[in-house]
N, C-alpha and C positions, 0 to 999 in steps of 0.2 A: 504493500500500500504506500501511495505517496504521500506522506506526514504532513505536507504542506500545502496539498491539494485537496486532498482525500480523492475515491474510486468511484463515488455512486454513479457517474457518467459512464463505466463499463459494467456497470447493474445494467443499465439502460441497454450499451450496446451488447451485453447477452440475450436481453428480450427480443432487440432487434433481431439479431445470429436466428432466433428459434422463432421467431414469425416466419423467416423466410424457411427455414428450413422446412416449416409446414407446408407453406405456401407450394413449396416445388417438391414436397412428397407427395401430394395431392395432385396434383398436376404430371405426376410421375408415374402414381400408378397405373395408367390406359397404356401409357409406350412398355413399360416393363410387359404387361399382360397383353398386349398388341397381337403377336401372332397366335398363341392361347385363345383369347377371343374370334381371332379372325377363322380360326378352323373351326371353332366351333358353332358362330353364328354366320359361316362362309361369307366373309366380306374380303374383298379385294384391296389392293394399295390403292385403288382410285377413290373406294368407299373409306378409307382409314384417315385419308388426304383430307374428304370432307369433313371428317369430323372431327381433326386436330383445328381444321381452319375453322369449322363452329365456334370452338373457343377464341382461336385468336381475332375471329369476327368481332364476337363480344367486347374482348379483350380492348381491341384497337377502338371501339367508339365509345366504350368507356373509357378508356383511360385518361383523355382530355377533360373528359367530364369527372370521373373522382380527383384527378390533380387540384382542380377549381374548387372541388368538397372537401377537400384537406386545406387546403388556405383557409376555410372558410369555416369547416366546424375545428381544423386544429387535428391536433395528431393523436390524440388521448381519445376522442371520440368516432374519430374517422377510422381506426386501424379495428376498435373496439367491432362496429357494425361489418365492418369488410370481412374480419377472420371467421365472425360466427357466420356469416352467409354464405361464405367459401366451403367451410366444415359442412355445412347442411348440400350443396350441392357436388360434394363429392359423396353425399352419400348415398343420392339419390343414384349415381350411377351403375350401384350395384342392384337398380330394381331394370335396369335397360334392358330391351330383349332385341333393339334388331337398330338398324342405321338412326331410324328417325329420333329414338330417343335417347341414343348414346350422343345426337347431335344439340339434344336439345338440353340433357346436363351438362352435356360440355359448354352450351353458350351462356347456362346460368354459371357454372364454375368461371369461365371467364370473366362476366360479369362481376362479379365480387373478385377476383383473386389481382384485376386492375390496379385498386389500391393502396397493395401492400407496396412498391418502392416509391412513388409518390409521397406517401406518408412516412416512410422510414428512411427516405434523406432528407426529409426535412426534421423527423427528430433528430437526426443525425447532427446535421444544421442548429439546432436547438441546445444539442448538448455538448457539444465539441467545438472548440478553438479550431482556426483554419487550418495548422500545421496538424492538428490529429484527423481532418474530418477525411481523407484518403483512406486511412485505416477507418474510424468506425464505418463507412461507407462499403468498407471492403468488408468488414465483419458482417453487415447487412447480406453482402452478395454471396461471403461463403456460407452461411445459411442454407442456400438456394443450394448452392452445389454439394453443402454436408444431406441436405434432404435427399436429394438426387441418390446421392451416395448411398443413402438407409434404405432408398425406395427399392434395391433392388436385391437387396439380403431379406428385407423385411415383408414384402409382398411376395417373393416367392413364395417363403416358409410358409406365410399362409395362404394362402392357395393351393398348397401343395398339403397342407394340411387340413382345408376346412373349403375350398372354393375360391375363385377369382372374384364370387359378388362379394365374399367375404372381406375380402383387400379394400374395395372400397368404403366400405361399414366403418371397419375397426379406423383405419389411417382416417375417415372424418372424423369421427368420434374425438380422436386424440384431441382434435384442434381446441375441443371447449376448456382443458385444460389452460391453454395460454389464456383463450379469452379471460379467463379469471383472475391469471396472474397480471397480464395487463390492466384490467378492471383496478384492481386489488393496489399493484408499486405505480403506473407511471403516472408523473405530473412535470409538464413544462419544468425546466431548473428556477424560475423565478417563485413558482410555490410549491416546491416539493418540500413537505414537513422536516426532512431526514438532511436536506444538503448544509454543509456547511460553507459559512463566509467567506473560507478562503478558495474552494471547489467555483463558485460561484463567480468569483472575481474570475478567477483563472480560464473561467467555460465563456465570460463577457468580453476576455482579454485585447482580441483581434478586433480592432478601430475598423467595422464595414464604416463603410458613405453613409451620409443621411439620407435617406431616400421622401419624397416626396409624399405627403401624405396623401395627396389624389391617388384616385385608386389606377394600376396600372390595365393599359387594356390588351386582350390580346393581339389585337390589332401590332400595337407600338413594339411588341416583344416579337410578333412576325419581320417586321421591318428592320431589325438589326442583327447584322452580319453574326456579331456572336452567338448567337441565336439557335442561327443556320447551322454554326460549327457544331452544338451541341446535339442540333438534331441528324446530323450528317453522322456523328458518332452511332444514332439509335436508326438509321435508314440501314446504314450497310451492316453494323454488326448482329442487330437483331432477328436477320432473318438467321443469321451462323448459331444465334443461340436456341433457337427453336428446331433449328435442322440437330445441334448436339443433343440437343434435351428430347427430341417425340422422335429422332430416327437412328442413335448410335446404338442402344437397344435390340431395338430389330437389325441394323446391321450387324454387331456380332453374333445373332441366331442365325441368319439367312443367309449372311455372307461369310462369315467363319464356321460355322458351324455350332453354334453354342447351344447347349439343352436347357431350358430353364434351371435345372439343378445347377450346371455350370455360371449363370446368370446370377444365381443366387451367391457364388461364390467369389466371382470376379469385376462384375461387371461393373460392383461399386467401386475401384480403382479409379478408373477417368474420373470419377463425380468425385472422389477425394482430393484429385489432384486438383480440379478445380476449385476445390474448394481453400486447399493450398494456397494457388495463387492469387485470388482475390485478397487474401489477408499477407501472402509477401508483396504484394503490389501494394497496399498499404504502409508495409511495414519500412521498404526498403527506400522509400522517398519521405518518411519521416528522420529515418538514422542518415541520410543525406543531407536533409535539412538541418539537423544538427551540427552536421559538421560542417555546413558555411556554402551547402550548396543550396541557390534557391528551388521554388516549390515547381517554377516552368521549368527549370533544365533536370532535376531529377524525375518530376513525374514524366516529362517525354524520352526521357534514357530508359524506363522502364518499357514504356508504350514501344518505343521501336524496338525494342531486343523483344518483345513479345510478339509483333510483325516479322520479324526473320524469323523467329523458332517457327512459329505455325507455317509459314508454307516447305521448310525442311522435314517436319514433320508431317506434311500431307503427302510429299517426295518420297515417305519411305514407307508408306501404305503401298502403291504404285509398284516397288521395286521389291516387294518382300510377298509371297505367301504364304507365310508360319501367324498360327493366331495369335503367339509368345508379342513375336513383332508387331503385327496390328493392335495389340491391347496397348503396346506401349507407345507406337505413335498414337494410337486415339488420347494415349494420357498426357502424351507432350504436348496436344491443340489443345485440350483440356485445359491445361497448366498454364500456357498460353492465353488464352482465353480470361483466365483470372486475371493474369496479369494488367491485361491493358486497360480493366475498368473503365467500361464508356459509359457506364451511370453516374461516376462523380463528377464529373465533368462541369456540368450546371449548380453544383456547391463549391468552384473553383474558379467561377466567372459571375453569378447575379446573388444579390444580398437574399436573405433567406426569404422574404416578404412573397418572390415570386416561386421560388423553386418549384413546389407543389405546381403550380401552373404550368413551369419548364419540364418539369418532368413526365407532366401524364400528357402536352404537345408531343413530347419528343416519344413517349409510348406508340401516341397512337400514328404519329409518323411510320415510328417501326413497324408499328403490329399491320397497316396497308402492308409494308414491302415484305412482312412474310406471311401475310396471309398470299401473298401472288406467287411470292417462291413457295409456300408451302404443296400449292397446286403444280409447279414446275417441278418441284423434288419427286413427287409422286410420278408424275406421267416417265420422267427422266429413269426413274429406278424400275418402273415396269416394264419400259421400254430400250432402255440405254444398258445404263449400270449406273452405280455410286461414283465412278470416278470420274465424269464431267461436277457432282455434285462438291466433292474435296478439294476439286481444283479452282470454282469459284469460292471456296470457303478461305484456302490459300490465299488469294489472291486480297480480298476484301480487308483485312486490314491491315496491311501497309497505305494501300489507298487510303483509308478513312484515317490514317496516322498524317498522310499532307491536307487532308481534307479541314481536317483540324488545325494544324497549323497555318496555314491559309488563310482560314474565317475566324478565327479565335485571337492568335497570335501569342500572345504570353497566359500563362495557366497561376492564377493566386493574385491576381487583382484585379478585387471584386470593382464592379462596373457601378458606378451613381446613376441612378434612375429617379 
């Protein structure tokens, strides 16, 4: 513990870590059970396609709209409503019997599951000084990829033990735990009963701008370049994160060979690895910054050495047919992938006032450009192969690495509005 600060700000970013981690076991179990389902209620990669894009349908026109309900009701109440309505419609998925209503809890799951990073970089933002908010940011994301990681040890075993509707039952269920815990500790740092003065000083430390007290419009935040850069981050990587998350799964059953029992055993590797690098992508441009490097040249020395690994690592899926090999390039895009955190991005350029707004825009920017590759991915893998799909996955961010720099230009200061 830091004597002079005190920790309650990594209370917080533990709650964060395990919202997300719900968030994307939930969202995890249909890819782990994907082929399972698909022989059993004979549905095709064209029908699997529509109903991953069901959610991200949901997904992408929400999440402009919860961004704006996080500014608006605040993080303590907005994260509150989202998690419990997430749990309820992941559980519904275990009552689906054929396309139409697997598509149609997947669009309520999307619907709620929108405003969990909206609302948790802006606690983020709330709780954390500039020079930590990369790492809580990054604890937010490794969540997501520790869930990934449980989803596919933890959803086998039970399926393999009690049914596939099972998996979705028990893993909603879990979610009303958090909801209580969250109910129960979090409250903005300015009145949480427990913080103390000096914690408090230290999480106020970072001098943002003053920002105008008109309210800003989305209009005014479309028209500026930095903007663009933020959203340019969630256009091209997010369709790579939906392709890792709803088809690395099925590619090691279909394309290596993997048995769900082997699934159960290995598969959570890449998701740990991701979940790795999301918190050394934090970790490594804070111990940078300490030692007298600023916050744009160390966070973009991470971001590009994450753009070289990922496309050497999609190189050597290509060159290798052993599944030893492919498990480990899929863990070095994985690891990759964490590294270059294109979610913090918008707590590294606009004062906290709008984030929630920048971030469920730049959602649902994303969630268009995969809900269109998601329909591209599918026809490509039923008809092609997977390696037109790795070689755009390759390619995407070093692009969105100039894309940023470009429109952005320097990364830790914050913009007056």
């Amino acid at each position: 513990m830091d004597k002079r600060n005190g920790n309650l700000r990594w209370g917080i970013g533990a709650l964060l870590f395990f919202v997300s981690a719900l968030n994307y076991l939930d969202r995890q179990v249909l890819s782990v059970l994907a082929p399972s389902i698909q022989k059993e209620l004979r549905l095709s990669d064209i029908d699997y396609s529509y109903i991953t894009s069901s959610f991200l349908l949901s997904y992408t026109i929400m999440y402009a709209i919860s961004g704006r309900l996080v500014d608006k009701w605040g993080t303590r109440k907005s994260l509150l409503w989202f998690a419990g309505s997430w749990s309820v419609a992941n559980v519904l998925h275990g009552f689906a019997k054929n396309v139409a209503q697997f598509c149609g809890a997947r669009f309520l799951l999307g619907a709620a599951e929108s405003g969990n990073f909206p609302a948790g970089v802006k606690a983020a933002a709330e709780w954390f000084p500039l020079k930590e908010r990369a790492l809580a940011i990054g604890l937010l994301n490794a969540g997501s990829s520790a869930g990934a990681a449980v989803a596919a040890p933890l959803v086998s075993f039970i399926t393999i033990a009690w049914g596939w509707q099972s998996a979705f039952v028990v893993t909603g269920l879990i979610g009303f735990i958090w909801v209580y815990c969250w109910w129960k500790y979090y409250y903005t740092p300015q009145t949480h009963p427990r913080i103390s003065k000096e914690e408090l000083q230290y999480i106020e430390s970072d001098a943002e701008p003053e920002t105008t007290k008109k309210k800003i419009s989305i209009g005014q935040l479309l028209r500026m370049r930095q903007s663009w850069g933020c959203f340019v981050a969630r256009i091209f990587i997010d369709p790579c994160t939906y392709f890792l998350i709803f088809w690395i799964p099925k590619y090691l059953q279909e394309e290596q060979g993997m048995t769900l029992n082997l699934v159960g055993y290995f598969a959570w590797i890449p998701y740990l690895a991701l979940a790795i690098g999301t918190i050394v992508g934090g970790i490594i441009p804070r111990r940078l910054i300490n030692n007298g490097w600023s916050l744009n040249r160390s966070r973009k020395t991470v971001m590009l050495a994450a753009s070289l690994l990922i496309p050497l690592c999609c190189l050597l899926l290509f060159t290798s047919h052993s599944l030893t090999i492919a498990l480990l390039a899929i863990t070095g895009v994985m690891f990759g992938h964490g590294l270059w955190g294109n979610i913090t991005i918008p707590a590294e350029v606009f004062p906290k006032s709008v984030q929630g707004t920048l971030t469920g825009l730049g959602g649902t920017l994303g969630g268009c450009a995969s809900i269109l590759t998601q329909f591209a991915i599918g026809w490509t893998v039923q008809n092609v192969s997977y390696t037109p799909v790795f070689i755009a996955v390759g390619l995407m961010y070093l692009l969105t690495f100039f894309g940023v720099q470009l429109l952005i230009g320097k990364l830790g200061q914050i913009i007056k509005l």
